[in-house]
C-alpha positions in Angstrom: 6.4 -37.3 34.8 6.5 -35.6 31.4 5.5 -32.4 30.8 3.8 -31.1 27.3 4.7 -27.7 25.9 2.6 -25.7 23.6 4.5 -24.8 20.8 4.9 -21.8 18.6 6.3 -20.5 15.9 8.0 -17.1 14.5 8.2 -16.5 10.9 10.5 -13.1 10.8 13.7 -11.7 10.1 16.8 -12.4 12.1 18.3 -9.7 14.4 22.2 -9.6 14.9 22.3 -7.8 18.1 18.9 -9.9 19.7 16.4 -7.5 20.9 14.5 -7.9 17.9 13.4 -9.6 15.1 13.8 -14.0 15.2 16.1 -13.4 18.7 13.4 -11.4 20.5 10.6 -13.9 19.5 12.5 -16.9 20.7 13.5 -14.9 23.8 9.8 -14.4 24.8 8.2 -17.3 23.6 10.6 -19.3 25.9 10.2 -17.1 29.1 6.1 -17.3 28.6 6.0 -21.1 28.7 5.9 -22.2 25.1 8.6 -24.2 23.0 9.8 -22.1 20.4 10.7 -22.8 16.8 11.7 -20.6 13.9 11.8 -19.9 10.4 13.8 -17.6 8.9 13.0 -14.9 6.1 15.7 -12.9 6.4 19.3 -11.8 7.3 19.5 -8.2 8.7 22.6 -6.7 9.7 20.8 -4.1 12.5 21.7 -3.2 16.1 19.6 -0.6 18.7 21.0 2.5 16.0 20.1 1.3 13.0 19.4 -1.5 10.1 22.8 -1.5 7.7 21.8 -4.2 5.4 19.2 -7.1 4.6 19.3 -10.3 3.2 16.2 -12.7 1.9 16.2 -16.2 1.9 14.7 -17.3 -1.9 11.1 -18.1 -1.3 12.3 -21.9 -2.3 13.8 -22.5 1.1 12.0 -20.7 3.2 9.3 -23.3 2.2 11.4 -26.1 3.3 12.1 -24.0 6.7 8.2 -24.2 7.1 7.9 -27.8 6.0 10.5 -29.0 8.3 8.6 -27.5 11.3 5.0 -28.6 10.4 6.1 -31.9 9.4 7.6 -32.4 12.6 6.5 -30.3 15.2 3.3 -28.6 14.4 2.2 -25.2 15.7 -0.2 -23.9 18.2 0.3 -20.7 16.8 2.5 -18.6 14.5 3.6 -15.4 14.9 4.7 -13.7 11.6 6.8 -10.4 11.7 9.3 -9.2 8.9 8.5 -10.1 5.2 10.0 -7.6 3.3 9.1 -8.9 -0.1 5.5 -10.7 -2.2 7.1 -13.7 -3.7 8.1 -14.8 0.3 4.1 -13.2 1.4 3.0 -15.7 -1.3 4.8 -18.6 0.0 4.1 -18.3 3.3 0.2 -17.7 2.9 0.6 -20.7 0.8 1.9 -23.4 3.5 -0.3 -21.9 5.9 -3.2 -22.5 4.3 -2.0 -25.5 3.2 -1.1 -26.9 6.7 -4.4 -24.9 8.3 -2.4 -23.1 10.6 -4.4 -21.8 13.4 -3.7 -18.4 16.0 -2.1 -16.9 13.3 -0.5 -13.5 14.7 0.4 -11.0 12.3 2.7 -8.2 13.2 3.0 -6.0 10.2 6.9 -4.9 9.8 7.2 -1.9 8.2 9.3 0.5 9.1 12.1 0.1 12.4 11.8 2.2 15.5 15.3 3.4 13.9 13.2 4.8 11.0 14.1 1.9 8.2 12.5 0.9 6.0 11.6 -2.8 5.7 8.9 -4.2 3.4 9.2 -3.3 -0.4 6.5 -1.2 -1.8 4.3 -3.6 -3.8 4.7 -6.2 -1.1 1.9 -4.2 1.2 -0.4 -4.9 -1.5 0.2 -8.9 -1.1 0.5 -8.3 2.5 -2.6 -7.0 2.8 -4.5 -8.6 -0.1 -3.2 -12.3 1.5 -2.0 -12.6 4.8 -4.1 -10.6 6.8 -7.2 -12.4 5.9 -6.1 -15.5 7.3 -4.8 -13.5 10.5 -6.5 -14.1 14.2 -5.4 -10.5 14.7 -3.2 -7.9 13.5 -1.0 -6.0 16.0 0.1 -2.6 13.8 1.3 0.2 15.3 0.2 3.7 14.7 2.2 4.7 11.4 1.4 1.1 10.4 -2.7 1.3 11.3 -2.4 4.6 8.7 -1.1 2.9 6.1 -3.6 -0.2 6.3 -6.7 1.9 6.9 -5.4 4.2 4.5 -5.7 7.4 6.9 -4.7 9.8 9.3 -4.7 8.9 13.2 -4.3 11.9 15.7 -6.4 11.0 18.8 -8.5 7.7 20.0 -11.1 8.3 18.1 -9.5 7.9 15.3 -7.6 4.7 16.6 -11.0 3.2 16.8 -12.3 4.4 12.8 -8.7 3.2 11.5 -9.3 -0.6 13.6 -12.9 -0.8 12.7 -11.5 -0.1 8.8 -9.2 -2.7 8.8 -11.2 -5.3 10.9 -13.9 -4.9 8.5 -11.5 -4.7 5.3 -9.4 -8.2 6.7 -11.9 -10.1 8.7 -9.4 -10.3 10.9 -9.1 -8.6 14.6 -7.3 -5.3 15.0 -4.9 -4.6 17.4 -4.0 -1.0 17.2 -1.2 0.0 19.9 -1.0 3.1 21.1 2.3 5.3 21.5 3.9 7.8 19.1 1.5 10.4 20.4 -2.0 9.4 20.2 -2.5 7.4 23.7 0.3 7.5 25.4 0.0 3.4 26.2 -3.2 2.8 26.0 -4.3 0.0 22.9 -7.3 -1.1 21.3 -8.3 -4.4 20.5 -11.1 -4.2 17.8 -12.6 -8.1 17.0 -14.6 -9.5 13.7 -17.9 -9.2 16.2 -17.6 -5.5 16.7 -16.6 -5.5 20.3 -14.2 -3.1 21.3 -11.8 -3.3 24.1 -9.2 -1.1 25.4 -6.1 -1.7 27.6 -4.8 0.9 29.4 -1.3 1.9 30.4 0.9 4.3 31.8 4.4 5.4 29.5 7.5 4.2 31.0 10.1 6.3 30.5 12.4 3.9 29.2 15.1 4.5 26.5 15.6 1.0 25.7 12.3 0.5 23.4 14.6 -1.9 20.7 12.2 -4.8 19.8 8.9 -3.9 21.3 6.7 -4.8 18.5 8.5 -8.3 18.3 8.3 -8.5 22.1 4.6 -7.9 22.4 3.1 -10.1 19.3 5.5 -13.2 20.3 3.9 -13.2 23.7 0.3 -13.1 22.0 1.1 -16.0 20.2 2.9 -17.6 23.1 -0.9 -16.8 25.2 -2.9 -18.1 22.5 -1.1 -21.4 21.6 -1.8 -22.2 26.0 -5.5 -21.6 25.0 -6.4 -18.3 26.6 -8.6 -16.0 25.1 -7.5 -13.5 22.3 -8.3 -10.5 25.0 -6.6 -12.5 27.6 -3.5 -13.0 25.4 -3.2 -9.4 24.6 -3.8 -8.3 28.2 -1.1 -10.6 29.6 1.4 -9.8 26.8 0.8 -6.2 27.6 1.5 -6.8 31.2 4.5 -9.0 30.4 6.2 -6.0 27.9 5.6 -2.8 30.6 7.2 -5.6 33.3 9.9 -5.9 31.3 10.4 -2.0 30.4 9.5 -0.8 34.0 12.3 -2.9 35.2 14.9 -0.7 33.6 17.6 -3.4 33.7 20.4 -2.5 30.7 23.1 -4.0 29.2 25.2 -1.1 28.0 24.7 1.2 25.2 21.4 0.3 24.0 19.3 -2.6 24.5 15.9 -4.0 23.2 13.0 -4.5 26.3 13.3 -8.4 25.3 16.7 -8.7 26.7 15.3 -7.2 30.0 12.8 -9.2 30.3 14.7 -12.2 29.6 17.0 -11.4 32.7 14.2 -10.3 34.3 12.4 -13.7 34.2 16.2 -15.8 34.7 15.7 -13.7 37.9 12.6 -14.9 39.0 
């Protein structure tokens, strides 16, 4: 009997210690059913502490990263997370149009839970101006959501202004996550048709938060390449990242929640 895998792909940068970046994506595509595939935009040198150094591929072959894939094994969705420069923005809006990618997940990298930074300046602008227009959804987090709505977010109300803002602005749906603050873990899913849908959750006080971004959008992508819905894929993605936290498991001194939940699910 064979058995046919859905297949995704992460476009993002590659995290020494895993529980980010290229290793966390890999991590939870695999564990949520999907085959798994990667293209690399850079090189970080980065552990649970901090990012010491980044290295970009030339835009040259990260193209022929993306054209291996495609050519060979084609997509049911990508999930795109650190591009820290335009010229490699450019080239991967380019092959994605130019293959028609489809469930295109767009985690907007900006700054590390360790407080790097990790996009250049004028590469927003392409981010923005390119990318996100072809995105299914966006998945920023609060400090990201100001940036791309271009204004201050305090309390729910203003989650909702700064995701209709950028749902309108992209075409694209919003999700804005909660945390640093605002909604404790509660996030908001704002779609092109002006429907509005929040998923509630309760903190977990887990010091372990290494990756969580990376962690949540893979397993979007992972949910929409097996066909669910884009709410359904955020609501089981959500439920699959507070598993993984709530189940405190740790490897030492520091840890991302992707290497819990990766034991987690060898467990089960």
């Amino acid at each position: 009997m064979t058995t046919t895998l859905k297949t995704t792909l992460t476009i993002a940068g590659s995290d020494c210690s895993g529980g980010a970046g290229i290793q966390a994506d890999l991590k939870t595509m695999t564990v949520n059913g999907v085959y798994a595939m990667s293209v690399i935009t850079a090189l970080t040198a980065q552990n649970t502490t901090g990012v010491r150094a980044v290295m970009n591929v030339t835009p040259a072959f990260l193209a022929q990263q993306m054209d291996a894939v495609f050519e060979d094994i084609r997509p049911d969705a990508v999930k795109i997370g650190m591009v820290s420069s335009a010229d490699l923005i450019e080239t991967i809006t380019e092959r994605l149009t130019f293959y028609r990618a489809e469930n295109i997940v767009v985690d907007p990298v900006m700054v590390a839970t360790s407080g790097a930074r990790l996009i250049d300046t004028d590469a927003v602008s392409t981010l923005t101006e390119q990318l996100l227009p072809m995105a299914t959804v966006v998945t920023p987090n609060i400090p990201e959501a100001e940036i791309l709505a271009g204004m201050k977010i305090t309390d729910k109300s203003g989650m909702e202004r700064a995701a209709e803002r950028i749902c309108a602005e992209y075409r694209c749906a919003v999700l804005c996550k909660g945390g640093h603050a605002v909604s404790d873990a509660d996030d908001l899913l704002v779609a092109p048709d002006g429907t509005h849908h929040w998923f509630h959750g309760t903190r977990i006080d887990n010091p372990n938060t290494h990756g969580t971004g990376c962690t949540l959008s893979s397993a979007i992508a992972a949910n929409l390449a097996k066909e669910q819905s884009l709410a359904s894929a955020v609501e089981n993605a959500k439920a699959y990242i507070s598993g993984a936290l709530a189940a405190m498991l740790d490897l030492g001194h520091g840890s991302g929640p992707m290497d819990h939940a990766f034991m987690l699910n060898r467990r089960n």
